[in-house]
C-alpha positions as semicolon CSV with decimal commas, in nm:
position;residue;x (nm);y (nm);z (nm)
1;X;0,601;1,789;-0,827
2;X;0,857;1,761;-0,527
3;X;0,764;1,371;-0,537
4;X;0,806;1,359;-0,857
5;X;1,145;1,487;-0,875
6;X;1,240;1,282;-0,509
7;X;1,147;0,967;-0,722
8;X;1,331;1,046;-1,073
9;X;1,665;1,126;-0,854
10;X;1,630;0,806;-0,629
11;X;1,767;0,567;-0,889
12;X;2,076;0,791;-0,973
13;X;2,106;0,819;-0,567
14;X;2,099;0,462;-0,500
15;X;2,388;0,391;-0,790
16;X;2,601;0,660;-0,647
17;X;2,544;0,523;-0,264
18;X;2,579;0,186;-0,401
19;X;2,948;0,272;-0,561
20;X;3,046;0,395;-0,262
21;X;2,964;0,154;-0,080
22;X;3,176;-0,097;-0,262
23;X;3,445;0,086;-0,311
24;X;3,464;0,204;0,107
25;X;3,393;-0,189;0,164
26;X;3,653;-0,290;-0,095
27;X;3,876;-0,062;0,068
28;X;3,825;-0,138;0,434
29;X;3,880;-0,484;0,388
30;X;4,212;-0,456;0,174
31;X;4,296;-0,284;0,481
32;X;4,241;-0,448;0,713
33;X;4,395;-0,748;0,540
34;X;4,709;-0,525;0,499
35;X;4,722;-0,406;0,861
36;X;4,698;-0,734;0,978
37;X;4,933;-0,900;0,787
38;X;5,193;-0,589;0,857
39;X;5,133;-0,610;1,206
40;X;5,194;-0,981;1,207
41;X;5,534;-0,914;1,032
42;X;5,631;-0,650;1,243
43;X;5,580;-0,850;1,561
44;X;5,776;-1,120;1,451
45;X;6,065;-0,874;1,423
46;X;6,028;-0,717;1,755
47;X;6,030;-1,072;1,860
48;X;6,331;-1,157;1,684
49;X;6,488;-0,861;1,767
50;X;6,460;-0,904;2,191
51;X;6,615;-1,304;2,133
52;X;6,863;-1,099;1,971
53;X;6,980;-0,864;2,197
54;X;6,915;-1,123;2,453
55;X;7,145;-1,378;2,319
56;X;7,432;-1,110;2,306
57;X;7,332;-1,050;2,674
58;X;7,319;-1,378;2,755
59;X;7,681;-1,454;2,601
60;X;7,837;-1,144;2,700
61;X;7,714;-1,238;3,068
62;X;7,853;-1,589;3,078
63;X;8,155;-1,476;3,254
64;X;8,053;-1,274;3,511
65;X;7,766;-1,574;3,599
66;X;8,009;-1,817;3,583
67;X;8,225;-1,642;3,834
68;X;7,952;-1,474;4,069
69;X;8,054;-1,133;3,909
70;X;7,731;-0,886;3,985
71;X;7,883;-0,595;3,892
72;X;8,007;-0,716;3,617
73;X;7,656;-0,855;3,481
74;X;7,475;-0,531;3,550
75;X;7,729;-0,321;3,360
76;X;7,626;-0,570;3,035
77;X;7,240;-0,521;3,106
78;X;7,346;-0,150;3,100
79;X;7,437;-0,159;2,776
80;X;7,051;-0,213;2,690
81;X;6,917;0,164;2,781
82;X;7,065;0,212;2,437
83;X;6,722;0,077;2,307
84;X;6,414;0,313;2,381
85;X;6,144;0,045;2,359
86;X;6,344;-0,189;2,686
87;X;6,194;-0,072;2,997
88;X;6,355;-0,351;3,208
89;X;6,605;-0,650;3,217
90;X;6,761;-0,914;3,439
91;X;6,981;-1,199;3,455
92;X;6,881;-1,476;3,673
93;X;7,027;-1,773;3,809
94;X;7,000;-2,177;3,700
95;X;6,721;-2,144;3,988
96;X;6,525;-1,846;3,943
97;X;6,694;-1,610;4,165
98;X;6,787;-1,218;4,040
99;X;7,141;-1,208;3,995
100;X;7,188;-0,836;3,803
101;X;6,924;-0,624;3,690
102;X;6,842;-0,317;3,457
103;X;6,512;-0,070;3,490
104;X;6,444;0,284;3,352
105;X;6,357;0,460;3,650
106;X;6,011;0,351;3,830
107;X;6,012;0,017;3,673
108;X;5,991;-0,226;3,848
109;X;6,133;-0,656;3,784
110;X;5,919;-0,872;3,789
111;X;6,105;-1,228;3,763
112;X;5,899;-1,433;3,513
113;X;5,826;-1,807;3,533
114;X;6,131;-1,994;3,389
115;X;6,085;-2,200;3,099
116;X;6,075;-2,551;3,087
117;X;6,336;-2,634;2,774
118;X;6,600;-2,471;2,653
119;X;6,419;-2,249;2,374
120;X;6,340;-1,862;2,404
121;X;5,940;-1,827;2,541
122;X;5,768;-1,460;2,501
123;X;5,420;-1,324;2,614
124;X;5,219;-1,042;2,636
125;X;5,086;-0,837;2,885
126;X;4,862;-0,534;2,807
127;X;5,132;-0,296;2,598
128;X;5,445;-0,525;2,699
129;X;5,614;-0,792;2,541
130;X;5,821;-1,047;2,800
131;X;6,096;-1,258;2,674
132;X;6,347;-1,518;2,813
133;X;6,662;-1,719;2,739
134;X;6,816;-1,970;2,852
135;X;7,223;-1,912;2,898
136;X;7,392;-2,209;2,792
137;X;7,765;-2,267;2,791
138;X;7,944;-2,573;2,735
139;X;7,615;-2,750;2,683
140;X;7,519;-2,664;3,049
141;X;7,259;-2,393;3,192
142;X;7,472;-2,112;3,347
143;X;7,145;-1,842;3,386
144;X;6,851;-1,702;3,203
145;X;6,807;-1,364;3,057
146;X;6,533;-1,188;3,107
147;X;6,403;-0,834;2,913
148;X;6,087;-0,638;2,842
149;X;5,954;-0,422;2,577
150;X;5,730;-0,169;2,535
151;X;5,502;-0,169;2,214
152;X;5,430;0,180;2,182
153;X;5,589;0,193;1,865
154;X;5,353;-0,131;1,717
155;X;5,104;0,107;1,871
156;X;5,184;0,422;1,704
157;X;5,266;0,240;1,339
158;X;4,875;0,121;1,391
159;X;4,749;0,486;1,453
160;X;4,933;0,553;1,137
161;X;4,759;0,266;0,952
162;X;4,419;0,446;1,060
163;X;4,462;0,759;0,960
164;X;4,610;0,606;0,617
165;X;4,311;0,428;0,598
166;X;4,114;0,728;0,672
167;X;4,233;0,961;0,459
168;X;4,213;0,662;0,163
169;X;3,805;0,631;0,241
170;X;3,764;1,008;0,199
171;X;3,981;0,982;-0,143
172;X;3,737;0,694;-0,249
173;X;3,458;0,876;-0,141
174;X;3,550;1,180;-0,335
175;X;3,670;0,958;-0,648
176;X;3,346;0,759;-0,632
177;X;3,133;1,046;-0,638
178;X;3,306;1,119;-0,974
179;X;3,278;0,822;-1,085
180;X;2,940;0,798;-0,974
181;X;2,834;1,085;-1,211
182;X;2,993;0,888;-1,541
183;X;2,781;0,594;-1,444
184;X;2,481;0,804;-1,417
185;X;2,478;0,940;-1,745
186;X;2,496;0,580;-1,835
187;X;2,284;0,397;-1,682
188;X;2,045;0,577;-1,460
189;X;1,939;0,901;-1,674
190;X;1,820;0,648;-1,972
191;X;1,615;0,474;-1,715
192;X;1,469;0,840;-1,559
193;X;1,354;0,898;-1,917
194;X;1,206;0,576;-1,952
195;X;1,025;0,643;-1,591
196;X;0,920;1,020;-1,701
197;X;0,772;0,878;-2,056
198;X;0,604;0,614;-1,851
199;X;0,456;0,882;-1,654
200;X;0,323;1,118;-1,960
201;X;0,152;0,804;-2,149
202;X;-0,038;0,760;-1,775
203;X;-0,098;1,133;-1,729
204;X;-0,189;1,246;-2,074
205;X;-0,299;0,879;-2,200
206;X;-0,073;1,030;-2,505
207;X;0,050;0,731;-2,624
208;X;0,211;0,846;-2,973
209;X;0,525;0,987;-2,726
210;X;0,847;0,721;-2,740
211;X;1,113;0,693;-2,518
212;X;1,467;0,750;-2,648
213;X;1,671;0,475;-2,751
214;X;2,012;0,479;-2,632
215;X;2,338;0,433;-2,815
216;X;2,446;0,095;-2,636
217;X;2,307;-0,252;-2,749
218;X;2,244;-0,382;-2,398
219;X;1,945;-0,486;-2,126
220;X;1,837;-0,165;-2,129
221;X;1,832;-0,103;-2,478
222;X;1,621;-0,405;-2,525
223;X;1,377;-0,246;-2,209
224;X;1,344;0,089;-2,394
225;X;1,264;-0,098;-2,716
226;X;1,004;-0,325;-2,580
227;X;0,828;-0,022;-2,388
228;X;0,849;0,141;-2,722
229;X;0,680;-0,166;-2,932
230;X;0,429;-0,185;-2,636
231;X;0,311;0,217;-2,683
232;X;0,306;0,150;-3,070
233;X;0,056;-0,150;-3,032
234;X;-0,157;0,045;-2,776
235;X;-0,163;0,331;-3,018
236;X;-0,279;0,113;-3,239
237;X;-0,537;-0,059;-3,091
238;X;-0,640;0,259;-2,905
239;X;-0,682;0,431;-3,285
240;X;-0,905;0,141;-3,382
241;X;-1,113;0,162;-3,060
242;X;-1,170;0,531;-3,106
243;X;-1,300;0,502;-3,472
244;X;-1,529;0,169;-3,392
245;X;-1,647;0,403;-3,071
246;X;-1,708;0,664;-3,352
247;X;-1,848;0,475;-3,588
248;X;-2,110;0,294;-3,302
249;X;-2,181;0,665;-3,193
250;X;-2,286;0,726;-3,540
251;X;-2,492;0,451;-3,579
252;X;-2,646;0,469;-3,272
253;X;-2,775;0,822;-3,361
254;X;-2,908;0,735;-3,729
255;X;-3,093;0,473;-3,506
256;X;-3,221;0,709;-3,307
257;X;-3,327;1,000;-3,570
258;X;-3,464;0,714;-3,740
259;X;-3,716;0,548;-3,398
260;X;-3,769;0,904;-3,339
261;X;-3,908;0,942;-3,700
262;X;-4,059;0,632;-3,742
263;X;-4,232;0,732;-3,353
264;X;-4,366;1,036;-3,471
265;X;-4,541;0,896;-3,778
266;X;-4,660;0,654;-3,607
267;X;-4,795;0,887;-3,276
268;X;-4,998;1,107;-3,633
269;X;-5,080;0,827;-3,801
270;X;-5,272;0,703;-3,445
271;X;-5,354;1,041;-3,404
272;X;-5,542;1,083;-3,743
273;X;-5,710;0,740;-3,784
274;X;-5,864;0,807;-3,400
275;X;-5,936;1,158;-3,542
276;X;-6,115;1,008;-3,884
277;X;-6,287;0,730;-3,696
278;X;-6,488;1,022;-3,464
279;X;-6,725;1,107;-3,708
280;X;-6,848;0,777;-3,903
281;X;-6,891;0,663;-3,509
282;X;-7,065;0,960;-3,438
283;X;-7,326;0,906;-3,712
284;X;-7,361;0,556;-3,585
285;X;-7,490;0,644;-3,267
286;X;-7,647;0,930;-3,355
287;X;-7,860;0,717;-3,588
288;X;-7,909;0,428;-3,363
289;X;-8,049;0,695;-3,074
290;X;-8,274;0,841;-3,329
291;X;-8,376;0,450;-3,428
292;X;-8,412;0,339;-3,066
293;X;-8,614;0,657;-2,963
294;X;-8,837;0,710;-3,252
295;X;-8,877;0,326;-3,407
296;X;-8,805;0,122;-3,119
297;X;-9,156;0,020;-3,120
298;X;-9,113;-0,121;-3,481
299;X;-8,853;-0,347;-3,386
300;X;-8,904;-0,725;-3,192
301;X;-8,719;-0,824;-2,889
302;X;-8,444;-0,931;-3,147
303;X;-8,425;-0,600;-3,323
304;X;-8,410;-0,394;-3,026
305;X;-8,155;-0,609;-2,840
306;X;-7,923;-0,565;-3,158
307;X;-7,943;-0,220;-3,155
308;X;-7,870;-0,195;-2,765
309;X;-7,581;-0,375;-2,839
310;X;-7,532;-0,109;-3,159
311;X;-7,524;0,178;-2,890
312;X;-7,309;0,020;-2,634
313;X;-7,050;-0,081;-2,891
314;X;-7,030;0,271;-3,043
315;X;-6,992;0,415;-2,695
316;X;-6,696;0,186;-2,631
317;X;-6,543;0,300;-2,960
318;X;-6,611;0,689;-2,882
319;X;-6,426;0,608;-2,536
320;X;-6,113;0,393;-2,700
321;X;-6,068;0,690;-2,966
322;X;-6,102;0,943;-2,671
323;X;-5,830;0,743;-2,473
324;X;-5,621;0,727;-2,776
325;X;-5,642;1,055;-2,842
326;X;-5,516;1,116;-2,473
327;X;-5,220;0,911;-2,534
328;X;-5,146;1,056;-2,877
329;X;-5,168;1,434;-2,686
330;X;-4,908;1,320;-2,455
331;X;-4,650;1,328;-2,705
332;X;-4,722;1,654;-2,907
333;X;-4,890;1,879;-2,693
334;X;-4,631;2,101;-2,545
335;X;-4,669;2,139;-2,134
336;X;-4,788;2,426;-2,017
337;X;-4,667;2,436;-1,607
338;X;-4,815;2,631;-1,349
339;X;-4,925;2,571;-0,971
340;X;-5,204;2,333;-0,961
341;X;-5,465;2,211;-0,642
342;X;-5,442;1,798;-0,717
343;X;-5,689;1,827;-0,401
344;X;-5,931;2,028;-0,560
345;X;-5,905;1,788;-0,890
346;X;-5,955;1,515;-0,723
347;X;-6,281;1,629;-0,535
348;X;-6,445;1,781;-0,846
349;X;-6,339;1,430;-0,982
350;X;-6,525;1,266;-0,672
351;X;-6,842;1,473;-0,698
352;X;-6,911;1,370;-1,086
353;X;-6,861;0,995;-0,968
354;X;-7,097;1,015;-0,729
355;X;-7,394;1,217;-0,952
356;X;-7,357;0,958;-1,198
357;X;-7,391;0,696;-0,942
358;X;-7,570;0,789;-0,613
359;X;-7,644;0,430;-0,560
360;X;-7,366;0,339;-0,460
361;X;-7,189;0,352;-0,117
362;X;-6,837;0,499;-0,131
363;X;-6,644;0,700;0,098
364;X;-6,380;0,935;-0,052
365;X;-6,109;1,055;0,164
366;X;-5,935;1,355;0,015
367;X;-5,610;1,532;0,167
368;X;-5,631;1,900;0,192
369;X;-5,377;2,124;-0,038
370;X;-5,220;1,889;-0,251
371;X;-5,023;2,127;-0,428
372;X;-4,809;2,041;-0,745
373;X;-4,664;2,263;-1,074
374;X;-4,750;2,081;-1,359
375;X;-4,968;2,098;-1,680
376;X;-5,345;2,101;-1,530
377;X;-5,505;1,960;-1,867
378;X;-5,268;1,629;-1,860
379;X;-5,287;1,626;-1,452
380;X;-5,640;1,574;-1,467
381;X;-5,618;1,330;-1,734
382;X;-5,350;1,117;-1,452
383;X;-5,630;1,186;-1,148
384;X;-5,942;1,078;-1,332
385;X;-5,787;0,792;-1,480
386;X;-5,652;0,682;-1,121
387;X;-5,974;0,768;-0,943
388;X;-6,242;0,626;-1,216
389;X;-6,010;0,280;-1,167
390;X;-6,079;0,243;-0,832
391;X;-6,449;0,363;-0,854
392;X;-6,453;0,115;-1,137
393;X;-6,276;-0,178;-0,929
394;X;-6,453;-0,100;-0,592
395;X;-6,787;-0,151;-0,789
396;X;-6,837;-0,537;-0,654
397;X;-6,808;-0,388;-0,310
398;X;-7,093;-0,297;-0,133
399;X;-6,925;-0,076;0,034
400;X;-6,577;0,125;-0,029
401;X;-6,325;0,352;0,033
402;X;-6,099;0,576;-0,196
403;X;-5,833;0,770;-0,055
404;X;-5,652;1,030;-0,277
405;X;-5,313;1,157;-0,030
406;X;-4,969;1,269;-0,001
407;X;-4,703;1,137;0,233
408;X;-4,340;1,224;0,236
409;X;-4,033;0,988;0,189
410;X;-3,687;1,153;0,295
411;X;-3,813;1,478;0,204
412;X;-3,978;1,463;-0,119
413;X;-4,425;1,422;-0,191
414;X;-4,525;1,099;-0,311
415;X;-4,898;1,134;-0,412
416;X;-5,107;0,802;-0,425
417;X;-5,404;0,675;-0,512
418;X;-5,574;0,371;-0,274
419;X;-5,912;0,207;-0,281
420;X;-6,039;-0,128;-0,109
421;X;-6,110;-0,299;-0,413
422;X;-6,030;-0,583;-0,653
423;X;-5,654;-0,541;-0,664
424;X;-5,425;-0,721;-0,899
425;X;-5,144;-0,979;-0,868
426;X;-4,857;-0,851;-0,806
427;X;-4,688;-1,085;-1,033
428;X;-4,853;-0,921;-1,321
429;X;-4,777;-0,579;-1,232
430;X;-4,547;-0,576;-1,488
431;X;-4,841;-0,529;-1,754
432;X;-4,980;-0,252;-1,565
433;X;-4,874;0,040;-1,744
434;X;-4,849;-0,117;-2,122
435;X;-5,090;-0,024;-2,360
436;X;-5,443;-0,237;-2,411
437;X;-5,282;-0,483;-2,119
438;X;-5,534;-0,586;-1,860
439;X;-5,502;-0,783;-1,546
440;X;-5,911;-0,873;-1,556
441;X;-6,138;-0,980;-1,830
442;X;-6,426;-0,787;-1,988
443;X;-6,671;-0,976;-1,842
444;X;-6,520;-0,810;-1,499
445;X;-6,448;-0,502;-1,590
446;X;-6,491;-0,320;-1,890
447;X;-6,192;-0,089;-2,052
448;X;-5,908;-0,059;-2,317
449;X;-5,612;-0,094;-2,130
450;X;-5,462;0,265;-2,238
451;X;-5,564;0,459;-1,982
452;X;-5,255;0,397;-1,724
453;X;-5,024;0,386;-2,008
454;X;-5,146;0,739;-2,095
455;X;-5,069;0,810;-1,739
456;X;-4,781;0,682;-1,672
457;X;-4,620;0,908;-2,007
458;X;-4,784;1,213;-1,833
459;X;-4,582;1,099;-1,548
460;X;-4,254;1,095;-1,711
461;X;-4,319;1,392;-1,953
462;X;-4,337;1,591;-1,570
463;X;-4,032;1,425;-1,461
464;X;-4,149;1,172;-1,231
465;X;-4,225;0,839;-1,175
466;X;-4,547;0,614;-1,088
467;X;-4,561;0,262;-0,947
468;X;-4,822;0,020;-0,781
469;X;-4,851;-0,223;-0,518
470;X;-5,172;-0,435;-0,439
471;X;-5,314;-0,774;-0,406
472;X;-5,639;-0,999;-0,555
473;X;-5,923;-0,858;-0,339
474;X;-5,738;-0,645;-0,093
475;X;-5,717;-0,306;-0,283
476;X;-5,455;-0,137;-0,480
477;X;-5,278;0,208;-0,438
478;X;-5,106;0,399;-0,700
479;X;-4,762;0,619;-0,614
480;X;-4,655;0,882;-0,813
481;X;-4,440;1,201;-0,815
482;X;-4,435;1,469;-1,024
483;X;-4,076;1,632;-1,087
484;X;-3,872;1,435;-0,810
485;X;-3,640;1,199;-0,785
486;X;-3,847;0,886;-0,750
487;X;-3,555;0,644;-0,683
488;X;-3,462;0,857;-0,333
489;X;-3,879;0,757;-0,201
490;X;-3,914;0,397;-0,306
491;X;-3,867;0,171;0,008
492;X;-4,099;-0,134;0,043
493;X;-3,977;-0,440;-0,184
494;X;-4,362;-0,472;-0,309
495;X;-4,254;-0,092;-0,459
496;X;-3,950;-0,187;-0,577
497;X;-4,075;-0,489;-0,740
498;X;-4,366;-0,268;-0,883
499;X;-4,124;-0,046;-0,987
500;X;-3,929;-0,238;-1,186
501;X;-4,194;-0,402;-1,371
502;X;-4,307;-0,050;-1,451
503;X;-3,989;0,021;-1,631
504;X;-3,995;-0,307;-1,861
């Protein structure tokens, strides 16, 4: 607030400093112009005022010169103590030589170098002033006269000047000060309102405040009325921004109630057709067991191939409704958190994979006390999907490896998934987690393409984040975190990459 105040005074300061200014330069120079030209005048009288007294001198003299009278000559030069500012005289001969003299006591005469013509010459020296004249009488040179003069009294008239000059600044300063004040009122406090509204409309971002106009029809006027115009259009368009922002907001959230809406009938409506389809499909393959158990023998090649096909069609349609039920779960079941062993899932997981197929030669690799809060029924939805994958994609390998681990990045537990087998390009990464998208045909690998998206909601619904990296024939491995920041733990550009396909 003290800056604040410093900078709405600095205007009036620098119009009272500036009038004083002017008026103390105004005044100096007047001055000076006045001393000078007083000083000049003044000289010239002194000046005319030693020829003076020397030419009386010099005629009064002519006598006793003219008739070697000494005595005589020095009682004229006598005459001179009558003036205060003389301090010396002389009278001197056609050739330079002292003839009569006249000093106040210790001064000395100093004979001067004659003149050349027949005019008076002066010169100063220090606080003197010299003079000479030439005696003439009857058009011939009978001596000169010689006198000098103090100047103490030019000197004491110019102390006087200074102290006039002085006392005039401090009068100027004082009237200029009061002056000063009238100009303020003026000039400056209109323009330390315009500077405080200024600062209110950038403060407050109020801009329905106006400066006040002032009574005069000048610059400033027209400055205070422009500002105003300028707050007036700003209102303006500021008014129609906040009702369009309004207005958008609205919109936006009648969008939203209505995707939300439209989401959730569509989430039961996929819910209750997978529901409905259950049991016609269950019939279906009920029937065709009891047909390929009990009538088998009935049927040709043809017949029985048919219904093998039969079975292993209905099973693909009891595991697509399964998966879709999954994904349809995700949204409506309500979470149900506590402190889950992901280890413990994961080998339990492991075990069933290998009863159902002991054939096959693949090493799991577990880490020990995976430990996560979380809903266990959707957890072990995200682990089996992630775990049958790679048992499903390591299946062309004669041998394999699936790791299931942890590792932390800057302090948070990134859980991941890795296996040795068929990978995926990485430029298709992007369809990883969208539902019924596959990166390999049927005739590679069977499956629906729902299973990942199913886990990648999971993910979210926990607060976390999953992402891939991998490459044709060289494996793939699954991150994911549950309830951390995911952006602070992806590093690798492969992740990144991954990571922002994920999101599309």
């Amino acid at each position: 607030m003290k800056m604040k105040a410093e900078k709405t005074t600095s205007i009036a300061r620098r119009l009272t400093w500036m009038n004083v200014l002017v008026s103390a330069i105004a005044l100096v120079v007047c001055s000076a112009a006045f001393i000078a030209y007083d000083l000049n005048v003044y000289f010239d009288a002194i000046v005319r005022n030693l020829s003076v007294q020397a030419q009386m001198v010099g005629f009064n003299s002519v006598s006793a010169l003219t008739f070697n009278d000494p005595q005589a000559a020095e009682k004229t030069l006598s005459a001179l103590s009558t003036s205060a500012n003389i301090i010396s005289a002389g009278l001197l001969t056609p050739d330079g030589k002292l003839f009569a003299r006249y000093a106040k006591p210790g001064t000395p005469v100093n004979i001067p170098p004659l003149p050349q013509g027949f005019d008076d010459q002066h010169w100063f020296k220090r606080d003197e002033l010299s003079l000479i004249h030439p005696v003439i009488f009857q058009d011939k040179l009978t001596g000169y006269v010689y006198i000098r003069s103090d100047l103490h009294r030019l000197y004491a008239r110019l102390q006087q000047y200074v102290l006039i000059i002085v006392l005039a600044l401090l009068t100027a300063f004082v009237v200029a000060m009061l002056a000063s004040s009238i100009f303020r009122r003026a000039i400056a406090q209109p323009v330390m309102r315009l500077a405080e509204t200024a600062r209110i409309v950038s403060r407050e971002k109020n801009y329905s405040v106006r400066a006040s106009p002032t009574r005069e029809h000048d610059e400033l006027a027209t400055l205070i009325a422009a500002f105003n115009e300028m707050l007036e259009q700003i209102q303006t368009r500021d008014q129609a921004l906040r009702e369009a922002q309004g207005e958008l907001e609205h919109r936006v959230q009648d969008r939203t109630h209505q995707l939300v809406a439209a989401n959730k009938e569509l989430e039961a409506f996929s819910y209750s057709v997978s529901h409905d389809l259950r049991a016609p499909l269950e019939v279906i393959n009920g029937f065709s067991y009891v047909l390929e158990m009990d009538h088998a023998n009935k049927l040709d090649a043809g017949g029985r191939e048919c219904l093998k096909q039969v079975r292993v069609a209905s099973q693909r349609m009891g595991e697509l409704i399964e998966d879709l039920l999954n994904l349809s779960r995700v949204a409506t079941t309500t979470m149900h958190q506590e402190r889950i062993n992901l280890s413990a899932v994961a080998s339990n997981i492991a075990d069933d994979l290998h009863r159902r197929e002991p054939e096959r030669d693949v090493a799991f690799v577990i880490a020990p006390d995976a430990i996560v809060r979380g809903d266990p029924r959707f957890l072990q939805i995200v682990l089996e999907n992630l775990l049958r994958n790679s048992w499903k994609y390591t299946s062309r390998h004669a041998k394999a490896r699936i790791e299931f681990g942890v590792e932390e990045r800057r302090g948070l537990h990134v859980y991941f998934v890795r296996d040795d087998g068929a990978g995926f390009d990485p430029a298709r990464a992007g369809r990883l987690f969208q539902p019924f998208q596959r990166l390999h045909s049927e005739a590679e690998f069977s499956g629906n393409g729902v299973g990942l998206a199913t886990v990648q909601r999971i993910i979210q619904k926990h607060g976390g984040q999953i992402w891939a990296t991998g490459s044709p024939e060289r494996g793939a491995t699954f991150y994911f975190t549950v309830g951390e920041n995911h952006a602070a733990v992806v590093s690798s550009k492969s992740e990144q990459e991954a990571r922002v396909s994920n999101r599309q």
